[in-house]
C-alpha positions as MATLAB code, in Angstrom:
seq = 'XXXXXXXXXXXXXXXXXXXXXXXXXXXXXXXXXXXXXXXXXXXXXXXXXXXXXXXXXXXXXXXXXXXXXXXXXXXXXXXXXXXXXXXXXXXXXXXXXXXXXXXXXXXXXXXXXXXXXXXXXXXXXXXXXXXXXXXXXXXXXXXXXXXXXXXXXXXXXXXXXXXXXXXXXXXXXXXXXXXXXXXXXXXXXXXXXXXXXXXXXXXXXXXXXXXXXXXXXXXXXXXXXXXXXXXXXXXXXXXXXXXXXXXXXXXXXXXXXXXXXXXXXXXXXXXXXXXXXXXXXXXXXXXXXXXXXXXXXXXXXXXXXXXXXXXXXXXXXXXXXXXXXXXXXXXXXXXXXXXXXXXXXXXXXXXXXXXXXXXXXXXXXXXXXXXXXXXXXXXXXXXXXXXXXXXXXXXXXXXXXXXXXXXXXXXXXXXXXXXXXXXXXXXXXXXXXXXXXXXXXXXXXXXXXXXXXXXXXXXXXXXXXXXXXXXXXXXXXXXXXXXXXXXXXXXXXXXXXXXXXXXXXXXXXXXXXXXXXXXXXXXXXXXXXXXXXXXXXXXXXXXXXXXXXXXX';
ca = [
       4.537    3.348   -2.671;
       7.888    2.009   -2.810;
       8.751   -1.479   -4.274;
       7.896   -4.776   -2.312;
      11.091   -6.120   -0.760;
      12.131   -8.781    1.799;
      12.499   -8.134    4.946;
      14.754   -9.662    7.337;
      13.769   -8.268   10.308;
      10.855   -7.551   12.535;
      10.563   -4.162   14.043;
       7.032   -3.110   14.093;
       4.843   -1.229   16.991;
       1.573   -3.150   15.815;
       0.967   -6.250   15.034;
      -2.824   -7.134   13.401;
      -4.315  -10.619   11.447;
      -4.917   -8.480    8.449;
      -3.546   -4.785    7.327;
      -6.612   -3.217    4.985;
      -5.235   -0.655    2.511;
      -7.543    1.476    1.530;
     -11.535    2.559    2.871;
     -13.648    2.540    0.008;
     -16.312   -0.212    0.198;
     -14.181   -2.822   -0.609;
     -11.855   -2.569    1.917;
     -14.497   -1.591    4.545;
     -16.490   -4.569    3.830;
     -13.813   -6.965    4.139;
     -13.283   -5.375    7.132;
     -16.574   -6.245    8.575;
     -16.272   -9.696    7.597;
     -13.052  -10.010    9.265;
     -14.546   -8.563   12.198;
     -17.421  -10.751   12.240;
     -14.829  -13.757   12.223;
     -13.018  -11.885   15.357;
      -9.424  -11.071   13.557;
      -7.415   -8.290   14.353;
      -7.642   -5.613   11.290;
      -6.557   -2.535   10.491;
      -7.393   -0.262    7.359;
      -5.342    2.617    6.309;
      -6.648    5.260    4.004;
      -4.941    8.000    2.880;
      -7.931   10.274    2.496;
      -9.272   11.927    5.520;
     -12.905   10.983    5.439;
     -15.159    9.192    3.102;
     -15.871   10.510   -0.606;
     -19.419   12.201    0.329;
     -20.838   12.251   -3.490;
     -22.796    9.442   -5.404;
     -20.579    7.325   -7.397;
     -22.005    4.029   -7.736;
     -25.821    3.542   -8.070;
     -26.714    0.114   -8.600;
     -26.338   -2.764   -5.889;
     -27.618   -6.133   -7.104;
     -29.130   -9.713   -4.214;
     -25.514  -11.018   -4.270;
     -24.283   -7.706   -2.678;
     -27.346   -7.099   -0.345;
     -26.476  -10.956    1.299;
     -22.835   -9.801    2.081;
     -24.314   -6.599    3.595;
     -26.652   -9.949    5.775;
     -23.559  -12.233    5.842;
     -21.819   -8.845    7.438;
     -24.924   -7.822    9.670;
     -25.708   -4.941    7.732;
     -28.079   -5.143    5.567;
     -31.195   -3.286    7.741;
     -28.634   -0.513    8.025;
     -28.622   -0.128    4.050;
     -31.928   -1.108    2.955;
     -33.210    2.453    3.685;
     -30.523    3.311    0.983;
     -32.426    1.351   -1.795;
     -34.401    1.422   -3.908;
     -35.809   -2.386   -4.409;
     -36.679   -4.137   -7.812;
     -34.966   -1.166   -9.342;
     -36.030   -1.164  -13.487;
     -33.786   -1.099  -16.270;
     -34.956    0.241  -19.594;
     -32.899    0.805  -22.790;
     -34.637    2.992  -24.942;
     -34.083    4.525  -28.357;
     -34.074    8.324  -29.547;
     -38.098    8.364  -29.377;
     -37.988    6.813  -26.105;
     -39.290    3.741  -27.248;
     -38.041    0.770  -25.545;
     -35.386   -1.761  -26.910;
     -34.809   -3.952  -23.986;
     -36.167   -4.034  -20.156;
     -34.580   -5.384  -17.355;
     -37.404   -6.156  -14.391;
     -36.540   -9.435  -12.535;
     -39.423  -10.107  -10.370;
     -37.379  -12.563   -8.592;
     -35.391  -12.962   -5.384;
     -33.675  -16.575   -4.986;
     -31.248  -15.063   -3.099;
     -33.240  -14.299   -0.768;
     -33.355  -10.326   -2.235;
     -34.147   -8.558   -5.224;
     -31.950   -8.910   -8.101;
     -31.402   -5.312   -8.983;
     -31.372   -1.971   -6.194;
     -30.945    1.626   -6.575;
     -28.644    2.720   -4.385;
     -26.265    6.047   -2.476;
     -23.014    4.916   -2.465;
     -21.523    7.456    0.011;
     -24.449    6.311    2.391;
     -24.036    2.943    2.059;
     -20.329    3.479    2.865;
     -20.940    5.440    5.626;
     -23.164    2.345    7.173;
     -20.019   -0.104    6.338;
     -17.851    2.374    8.235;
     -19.905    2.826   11.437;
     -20.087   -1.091   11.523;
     -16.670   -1.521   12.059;
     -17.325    0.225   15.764;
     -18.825   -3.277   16.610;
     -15.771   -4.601   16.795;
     -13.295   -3.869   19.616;
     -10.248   -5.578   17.208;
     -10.984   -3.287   14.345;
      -9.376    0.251   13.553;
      -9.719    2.443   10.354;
      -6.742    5.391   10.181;
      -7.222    8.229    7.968;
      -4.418   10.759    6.527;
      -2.446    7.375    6.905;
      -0.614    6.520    3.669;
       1.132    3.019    3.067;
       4.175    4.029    1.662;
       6.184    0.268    1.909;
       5.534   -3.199    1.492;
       8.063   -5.543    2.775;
       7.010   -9.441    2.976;
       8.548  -12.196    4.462;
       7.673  -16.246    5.071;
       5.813  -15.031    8.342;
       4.024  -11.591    7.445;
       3.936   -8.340    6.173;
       5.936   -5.462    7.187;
       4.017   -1.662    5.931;
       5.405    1.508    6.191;
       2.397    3.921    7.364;
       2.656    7.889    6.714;
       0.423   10.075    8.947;
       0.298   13.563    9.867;
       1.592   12.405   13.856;
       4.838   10.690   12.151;
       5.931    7.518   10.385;
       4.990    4.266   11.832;
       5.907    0.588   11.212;
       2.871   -2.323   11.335;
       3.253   -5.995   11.159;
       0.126   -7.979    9.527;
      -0.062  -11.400    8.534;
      -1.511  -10.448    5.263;
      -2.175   -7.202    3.134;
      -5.300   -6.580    1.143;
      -5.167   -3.880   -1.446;
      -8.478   -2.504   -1.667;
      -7.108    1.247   -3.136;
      -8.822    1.516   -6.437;
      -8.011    1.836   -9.811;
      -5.160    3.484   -9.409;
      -3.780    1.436   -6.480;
      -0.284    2.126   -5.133;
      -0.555   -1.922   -3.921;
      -0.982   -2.793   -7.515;
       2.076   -0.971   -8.862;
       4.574   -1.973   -5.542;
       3.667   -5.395   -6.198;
       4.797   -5.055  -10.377;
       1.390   -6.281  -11.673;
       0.494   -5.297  -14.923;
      -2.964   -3.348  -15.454;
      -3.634   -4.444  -19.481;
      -7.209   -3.795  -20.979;
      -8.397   -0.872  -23.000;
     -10.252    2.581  -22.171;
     -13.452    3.726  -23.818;
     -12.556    5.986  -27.079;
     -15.212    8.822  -25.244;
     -15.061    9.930  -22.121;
     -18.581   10.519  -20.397;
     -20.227   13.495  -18.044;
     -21.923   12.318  -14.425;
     -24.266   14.952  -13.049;
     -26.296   14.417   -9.930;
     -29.072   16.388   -8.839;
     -30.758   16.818   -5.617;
     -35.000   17.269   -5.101;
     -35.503   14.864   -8.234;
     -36.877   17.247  -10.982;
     -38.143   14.645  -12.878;
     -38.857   12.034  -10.390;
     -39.720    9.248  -12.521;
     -38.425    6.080  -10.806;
     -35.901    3.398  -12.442;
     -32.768    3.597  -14.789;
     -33.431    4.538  -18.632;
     -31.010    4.487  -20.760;
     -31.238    6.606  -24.007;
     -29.243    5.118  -27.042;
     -29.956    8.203  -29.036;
     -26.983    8.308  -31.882;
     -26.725   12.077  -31.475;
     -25.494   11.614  -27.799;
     -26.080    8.418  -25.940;
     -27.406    9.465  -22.198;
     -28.264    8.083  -18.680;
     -31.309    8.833  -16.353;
     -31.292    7.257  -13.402;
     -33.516    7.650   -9.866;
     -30.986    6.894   -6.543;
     -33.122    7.272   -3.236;
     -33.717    9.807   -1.534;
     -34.610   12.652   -4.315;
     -31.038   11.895   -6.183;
     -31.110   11.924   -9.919;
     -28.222   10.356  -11.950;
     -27.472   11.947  -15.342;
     -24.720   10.574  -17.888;
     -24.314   12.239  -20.993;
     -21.606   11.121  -23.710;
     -18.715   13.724  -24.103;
     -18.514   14.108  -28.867;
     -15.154   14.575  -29.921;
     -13.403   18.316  -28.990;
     -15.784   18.491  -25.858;
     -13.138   19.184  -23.126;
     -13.643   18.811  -19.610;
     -12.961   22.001  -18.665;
     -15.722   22.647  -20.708;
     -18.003   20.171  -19.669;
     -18.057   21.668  -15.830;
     -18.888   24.761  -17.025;
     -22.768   25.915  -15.954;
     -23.467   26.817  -19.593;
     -22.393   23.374  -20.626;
     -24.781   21.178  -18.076;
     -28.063   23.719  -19.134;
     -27.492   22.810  -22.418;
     -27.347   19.040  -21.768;
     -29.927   19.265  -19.290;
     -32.604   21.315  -21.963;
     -34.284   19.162  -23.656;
     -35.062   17.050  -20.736;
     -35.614   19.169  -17.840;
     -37.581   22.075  -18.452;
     -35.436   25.710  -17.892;
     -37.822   26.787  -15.307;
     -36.781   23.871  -12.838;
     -34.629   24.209   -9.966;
     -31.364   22.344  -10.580;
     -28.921   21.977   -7.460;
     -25.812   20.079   -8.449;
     -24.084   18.110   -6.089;
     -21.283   17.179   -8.520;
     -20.352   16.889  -11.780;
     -17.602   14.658  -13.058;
     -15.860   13.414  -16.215;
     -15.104    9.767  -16.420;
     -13.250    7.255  -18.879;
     -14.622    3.889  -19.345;
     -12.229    1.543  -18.740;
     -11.822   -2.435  -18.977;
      -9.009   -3.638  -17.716;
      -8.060   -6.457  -14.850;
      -4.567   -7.150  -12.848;
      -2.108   -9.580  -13.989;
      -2.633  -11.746  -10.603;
      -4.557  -10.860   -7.706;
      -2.106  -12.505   -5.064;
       1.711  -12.165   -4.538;
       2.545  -13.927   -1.355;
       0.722  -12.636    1.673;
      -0.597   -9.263   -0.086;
      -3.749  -10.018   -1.843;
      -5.706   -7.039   -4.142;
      -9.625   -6.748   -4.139;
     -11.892   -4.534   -5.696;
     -10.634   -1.881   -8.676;
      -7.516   -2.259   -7.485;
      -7.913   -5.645   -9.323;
     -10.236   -4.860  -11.461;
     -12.421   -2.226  -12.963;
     -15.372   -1.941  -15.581;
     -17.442    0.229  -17.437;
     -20.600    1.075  -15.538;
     -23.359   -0.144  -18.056;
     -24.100   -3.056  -15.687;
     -23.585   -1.172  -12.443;
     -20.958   -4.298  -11.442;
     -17.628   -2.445  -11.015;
     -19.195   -1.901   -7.277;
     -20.845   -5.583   -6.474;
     -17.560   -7.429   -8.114;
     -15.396   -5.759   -5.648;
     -17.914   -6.829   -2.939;
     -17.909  -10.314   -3.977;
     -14.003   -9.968   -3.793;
     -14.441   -9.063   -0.037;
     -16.453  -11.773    0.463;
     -14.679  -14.630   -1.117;
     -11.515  -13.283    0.444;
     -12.277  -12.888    4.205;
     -13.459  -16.485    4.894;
     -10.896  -17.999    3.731;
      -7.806  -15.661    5.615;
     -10.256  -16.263    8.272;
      -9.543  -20.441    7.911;
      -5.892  -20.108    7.398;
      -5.421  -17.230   10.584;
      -7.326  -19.992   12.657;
      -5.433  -22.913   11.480;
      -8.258  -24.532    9.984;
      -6.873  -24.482    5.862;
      -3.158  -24.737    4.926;
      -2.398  -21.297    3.321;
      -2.849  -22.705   -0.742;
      -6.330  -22.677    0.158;
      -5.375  -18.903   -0.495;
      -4.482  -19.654   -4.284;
      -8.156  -19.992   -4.621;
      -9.406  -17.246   -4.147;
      -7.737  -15.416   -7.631;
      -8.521  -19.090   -8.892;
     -12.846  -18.423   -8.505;
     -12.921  -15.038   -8.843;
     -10.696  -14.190  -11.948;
     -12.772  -15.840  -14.728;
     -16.295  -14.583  -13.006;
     -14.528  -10.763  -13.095;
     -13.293  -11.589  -16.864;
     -17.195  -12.375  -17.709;
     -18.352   -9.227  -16.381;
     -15.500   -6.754  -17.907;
     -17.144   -8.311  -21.467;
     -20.510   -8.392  -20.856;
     -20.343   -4.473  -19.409;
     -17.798   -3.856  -22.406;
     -19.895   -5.091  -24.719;
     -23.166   -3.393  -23.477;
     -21.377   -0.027  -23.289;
     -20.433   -0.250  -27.081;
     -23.833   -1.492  -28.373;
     -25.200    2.284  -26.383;
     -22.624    4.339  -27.254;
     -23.034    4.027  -31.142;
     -23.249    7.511  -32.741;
     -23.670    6.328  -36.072;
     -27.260    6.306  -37.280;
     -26.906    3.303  -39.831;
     -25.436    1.363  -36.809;
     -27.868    2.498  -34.341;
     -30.994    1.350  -36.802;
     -29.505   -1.955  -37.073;
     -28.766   -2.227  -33.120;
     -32.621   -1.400  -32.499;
     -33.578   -3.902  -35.112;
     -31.345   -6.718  -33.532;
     -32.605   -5.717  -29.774;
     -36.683   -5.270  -30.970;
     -36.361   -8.782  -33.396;
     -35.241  -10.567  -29.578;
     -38.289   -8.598  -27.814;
     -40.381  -10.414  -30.662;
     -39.141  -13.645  -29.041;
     -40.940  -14.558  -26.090;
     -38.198  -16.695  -24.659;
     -35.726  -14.218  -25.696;
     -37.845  -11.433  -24.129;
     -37.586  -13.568  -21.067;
     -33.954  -14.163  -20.983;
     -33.812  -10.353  -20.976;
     -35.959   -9.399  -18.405;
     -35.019  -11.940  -15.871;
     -31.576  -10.938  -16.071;
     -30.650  -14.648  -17.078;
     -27.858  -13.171  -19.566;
     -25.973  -11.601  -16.327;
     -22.709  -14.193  -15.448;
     -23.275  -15.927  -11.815;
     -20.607  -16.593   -9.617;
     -19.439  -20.549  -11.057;
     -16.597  -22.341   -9.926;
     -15.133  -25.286  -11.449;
     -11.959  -25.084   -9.098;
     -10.979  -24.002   -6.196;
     -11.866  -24.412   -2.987;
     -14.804  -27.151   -4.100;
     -15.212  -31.127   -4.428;
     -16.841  -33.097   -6.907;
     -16.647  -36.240   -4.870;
     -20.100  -37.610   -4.429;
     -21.695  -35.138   -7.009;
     -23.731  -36.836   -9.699;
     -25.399  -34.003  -11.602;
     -24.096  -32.314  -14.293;
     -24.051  -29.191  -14.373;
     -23.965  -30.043  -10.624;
     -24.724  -27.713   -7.916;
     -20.768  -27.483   -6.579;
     -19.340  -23.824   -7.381;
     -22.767  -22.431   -8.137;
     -24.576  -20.074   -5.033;
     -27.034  -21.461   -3.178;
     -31.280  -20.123   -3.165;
     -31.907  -18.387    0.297;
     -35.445  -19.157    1.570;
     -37.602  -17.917    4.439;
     -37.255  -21.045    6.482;
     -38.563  -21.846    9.896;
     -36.686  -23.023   13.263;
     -37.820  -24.550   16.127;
     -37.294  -20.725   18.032;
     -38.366  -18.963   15.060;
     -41.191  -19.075   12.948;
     -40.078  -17.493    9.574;
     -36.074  -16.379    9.216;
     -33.857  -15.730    6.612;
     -31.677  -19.284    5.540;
     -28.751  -17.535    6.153;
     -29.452  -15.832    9.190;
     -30.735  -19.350   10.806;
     -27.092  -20.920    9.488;
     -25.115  -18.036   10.901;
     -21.911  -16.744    8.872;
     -19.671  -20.067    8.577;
     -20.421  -23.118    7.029;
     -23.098  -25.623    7.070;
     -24.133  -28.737    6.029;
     -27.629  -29.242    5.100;
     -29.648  -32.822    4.760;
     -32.330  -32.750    3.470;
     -35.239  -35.358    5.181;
     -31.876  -36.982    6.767;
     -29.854  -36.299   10.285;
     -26.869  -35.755    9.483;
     -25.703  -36.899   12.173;
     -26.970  -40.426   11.077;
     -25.513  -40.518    8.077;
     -22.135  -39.431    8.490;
     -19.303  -41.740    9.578;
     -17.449  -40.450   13.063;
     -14.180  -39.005   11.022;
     -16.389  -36.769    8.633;
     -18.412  -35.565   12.172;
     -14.604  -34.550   13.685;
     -13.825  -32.990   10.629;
     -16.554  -30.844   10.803;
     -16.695  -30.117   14.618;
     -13.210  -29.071   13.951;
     -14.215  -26.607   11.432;
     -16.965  -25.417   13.221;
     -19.375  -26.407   10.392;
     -23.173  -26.230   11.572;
     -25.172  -29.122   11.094;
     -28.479  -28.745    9.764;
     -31.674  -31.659    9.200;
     -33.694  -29.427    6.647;
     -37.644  -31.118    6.318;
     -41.197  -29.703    4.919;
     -42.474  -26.659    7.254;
     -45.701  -29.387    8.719;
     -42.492  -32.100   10.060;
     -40.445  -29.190   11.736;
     -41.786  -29.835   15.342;
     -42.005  -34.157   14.697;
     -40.073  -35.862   17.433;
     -41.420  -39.158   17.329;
     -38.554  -40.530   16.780;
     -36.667  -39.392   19.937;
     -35.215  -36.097   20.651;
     -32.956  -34.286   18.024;
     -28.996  -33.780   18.955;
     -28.621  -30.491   20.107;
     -26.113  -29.817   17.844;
     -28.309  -29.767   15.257;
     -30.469  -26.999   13.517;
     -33.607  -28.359   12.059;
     -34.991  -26.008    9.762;
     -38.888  -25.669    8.132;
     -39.043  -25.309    4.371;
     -42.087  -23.123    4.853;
     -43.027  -22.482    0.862;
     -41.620  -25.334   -0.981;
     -38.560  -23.707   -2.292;
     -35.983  -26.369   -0.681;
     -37.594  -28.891   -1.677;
     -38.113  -28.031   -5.093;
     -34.219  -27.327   -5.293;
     -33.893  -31.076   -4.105;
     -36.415  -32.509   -6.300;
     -34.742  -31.065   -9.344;
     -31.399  -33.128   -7.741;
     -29.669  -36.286   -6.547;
     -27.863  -34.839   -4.341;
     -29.172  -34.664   -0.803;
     -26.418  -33.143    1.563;
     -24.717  -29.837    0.789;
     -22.151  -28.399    2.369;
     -22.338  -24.282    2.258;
     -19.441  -22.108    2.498;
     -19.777  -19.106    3.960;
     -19.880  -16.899    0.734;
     -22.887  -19.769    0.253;
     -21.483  -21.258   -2.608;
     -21.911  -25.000   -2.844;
     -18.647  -26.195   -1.685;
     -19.862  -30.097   -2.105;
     -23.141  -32.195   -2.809;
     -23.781  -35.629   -2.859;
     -26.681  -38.408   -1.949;
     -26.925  -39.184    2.111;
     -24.866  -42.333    1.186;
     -21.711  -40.714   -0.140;
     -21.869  -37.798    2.553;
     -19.118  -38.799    4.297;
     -16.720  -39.297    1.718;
     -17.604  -35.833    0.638;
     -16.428  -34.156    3.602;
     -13.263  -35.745    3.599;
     -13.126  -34.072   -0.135;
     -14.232  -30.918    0.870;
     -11.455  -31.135    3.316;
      -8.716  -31.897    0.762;
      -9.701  -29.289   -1.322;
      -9.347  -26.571    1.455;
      -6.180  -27.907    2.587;
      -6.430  -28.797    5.768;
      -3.957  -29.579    8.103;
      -3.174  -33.315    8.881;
      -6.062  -34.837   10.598;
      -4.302  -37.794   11.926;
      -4.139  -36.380   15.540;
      -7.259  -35.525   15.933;
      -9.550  -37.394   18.004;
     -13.012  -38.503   17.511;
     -15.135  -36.474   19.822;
];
């Protein structure tokens, strides 16, 4: 791809909201969530169909909601494998750590075995809901030129060169993105001294389910169960193993021997040599072209969150082009989105750095010593804890952005942190996701309070004009109570049918939430400073000048 330049003149064929480089699952699910907010997209990959092998193979609750927040998710459930274990073992197969979060406050479990190429595939074929959204294969972006009004790309395909004009770019073509480099932006981090050998396997021979992970000094493997009758291997290349060696069929029975018995039927479906590497962009914006996914970013595998990072890219990303296409946010609400995600990304790239070292020891001193340290924390029963609920793994917290503080009284408050999803009830329905009953924009949510009470008329007209659902949340037995006259139909009153809301609110001050549509908490306060929290919500997204509005 050539150099980004200015352009001075308009003379495309298309014009779209949003130009999508690259379908991987990245760009294909920030397609769908454009799609669901009804902007014009088109993605451009240069391949001609979608990579058809496992590559990824671990999808954790934060990714499952975007696959809800995109209307996907009963598509891809049959693709997972729910409350997926984690084990790290040592050379006798004795464990050192276990990873089984029996939890699911998001509303899914924390940690899913998963088939990538399947899971793409359902991303793909939901794109053909939408009448505004077109993927074009054997198409290669070959120029970038940006102005103050849009984005000019130069698109290669086998019918001929073509010219499209998008308000905005998103690079979503992997590590070794051709956005990345046009734009200048440096790619520092480091790469993993060995390199490491993927197998997968069809009709299971093992089929033991979870992920194990064998820190055996000698050579440091992987055995993991994807659904349907997949099984991942990993093995650790030593020094002088080459990778034309490594895809040799004498190579893989000799890794494969002393776990799979000779006499078992092995049918490859690929074999691969990879490089670990840690490394994140320089920026993730320049202008109107933004970069998601490993074209920002990429990580060693060891906590399978290379794949969800780039998904949680997608999904802070698409609301917020979404506000600024509609004229809802002034386009620095745009600067947020490298603002939230870098340091969560950062976090991640460590903690998967860091795990990948403490497996890959080879040194037998070093390994004893790394077994001691993980079986003295087992010993611990908090520790153990810590462990198995996943608590160690970074969660998505802002501290700036596209957030207010106004109001907020807690601290750590709730603002920049996700919030729980609950089976709820509605007056229509009697047991429904929280997020499917608040739709895919935002919301505010009162708790025991309508809102519509106890907000002043400019923070209603502020929110009318955003579109922002208004929601009375109350205990499961109150959700049909209409003593006191009949509810505005405006807003959603929702049944907290196990106790989990209200727990969340007893643990609080703050009363009122407002929800952004990647359900982060964008603002809390108590029903008394609700009001004045809208109006900083407001600020914070940059809205346009309110002034002219009138009170409706």
């Amino acid at each position: 791809m050539h150099e980004v330049t200015v352009s001075k003149q308009v003379k495309s064929r298309d014009v779209v909201d949003v130009a999508v480089v690259g379908a991987g699952p990245t760009g294909l699910m920030i397609a769908n969530l454009l799609g669901v907010h009804g902007l014009r997209v088109q993605v451009f990959e240069a391949g001609q169909d979608l990579i058809d092998f496992p590559r990824g193979v671990g999808m954790d609750d934060e990714t499952l909601r975007t696959f809800q927040a995109a209307g996907l998710v009963d598509n891809v459930l049959p693709h997972t494998i729910p409350h997926q274990l984690l084990v790290f073992v040592d050379a006798k197969q004795r464990d050192l750590a276990r990873l089984a979060p029996p939890t699911a406050e998001f509303g899914w479990p924390r940690r899913n075995g998963f088939v990538q190429p399947l899971a793409d595939r359902v991303l793909l074929e939901g794109l053909d809901r939408f009448d505004t959204v077109d993927v074009h294969w054997n198409s290669r972006v070959n120029g970038l030129a940006q102005d103050a009004d849009g984005v000019e790309l130069t698109v290669t395909a086998p019918e001929g060169e073509r010219t499209v004009r998008a308000s905005y770019v998103v690079g979503a073509d992997g590590g070794r993105s051709d956005t990345r480099k046009a734009l200048g932006f440096a790619f520092a981090g480091t790469s993993a001294p060995a390199d490491w050998f993927v197998i997968d396997i069809r009709n299971d021979p093992l089929g033991r389910p979870g992920s194990y992970v064998v820190a055996d000094p000698h050579r440091p493997y992987v055995s993991i169960s994807i659904p349907h009758g997949i099984r991942r291997f990993e093995f650790m290349l030593k020094p002088g193993e080459t990778e034309a060696e490594a895809m040799t069929d004498e190579f893989v029975r000799r890794l494969l021997a002393p776990i799979v018995p000779a006499s078992a039927k092995v049918d490859i479906i690929r074999r691969r040599v990879y490089t670990h590497h840690s490394r994140m962009a320089e920026h993730f914006r320049s202008g109107r072209v933004f970069l998601i996914g490993d074209a920002a970013h990429v990580m060693p595998v060891w906590q399978g969150q290379g794949y969800n990072s780039g998904i949680r890219d997608s999904l802070n990303l698409s609301w917020k082009l979404a506000m600024v296409l509609r004229g809802l946010a002034g386009d620095r609400l745009l600067d947020s989105y490298e603002t939230e995600r870098r340091r969560h990304v950062r976090a991640m790239i460590d903690l998967s750095t860091w795990v990948g070292r403490a497996v890959s020891v080879t040194n037998r001193l070093g390994a004893a010593v790394r077994n001691g340290f993980f079986r003295a924390i087992s010993a611990v029963p908090s520790a153990k804890s810590y462990i198995v609920t996943m608590r160690f793994k970074p969660m998505p917290t802002m501290t700036d952005g596209a957030l207010t503080k106004v109001g907020a009284h807690s601290e750590p408050g709730p603002v920049g942190r996700m919030f729980i999803q609950p089976t709820v009830s509605t007056r229509t329905s009697p047991s429904v996701k929280l997020d499917d009953a608040l739709g895919p924009w935002f919301a505010l949510i009162a708790w025991n309070n309508d809102p519509c009470a106890i907000l002043d008329d400019d923070a209603r007209v502020r929110l009318a004009r955003t579109g922002v659902r208004l929601v009375w949340a109350r205990p499961a037995v109150q959700l049909h109570w209409t003593e006191a006259g009949p509810v505005n139909p405006d807003v959603l009153v929702i049944g907290d049918l196990d106790g989990s809301l209200k727990r969340w609110f007893d643990a609080r001050p703050e009363s009122v939430l407002l929800i952004r549509p990647d359900r982060i908490v964008g603002g809390a306060g108590p029903a008394h400073a609700a009001s004045d929290m809208v109006r900083g919500f407001d600020h914070a997204v940059a809205a346009p000048d309110p002034s002219s509005w009138e009170v409706q």
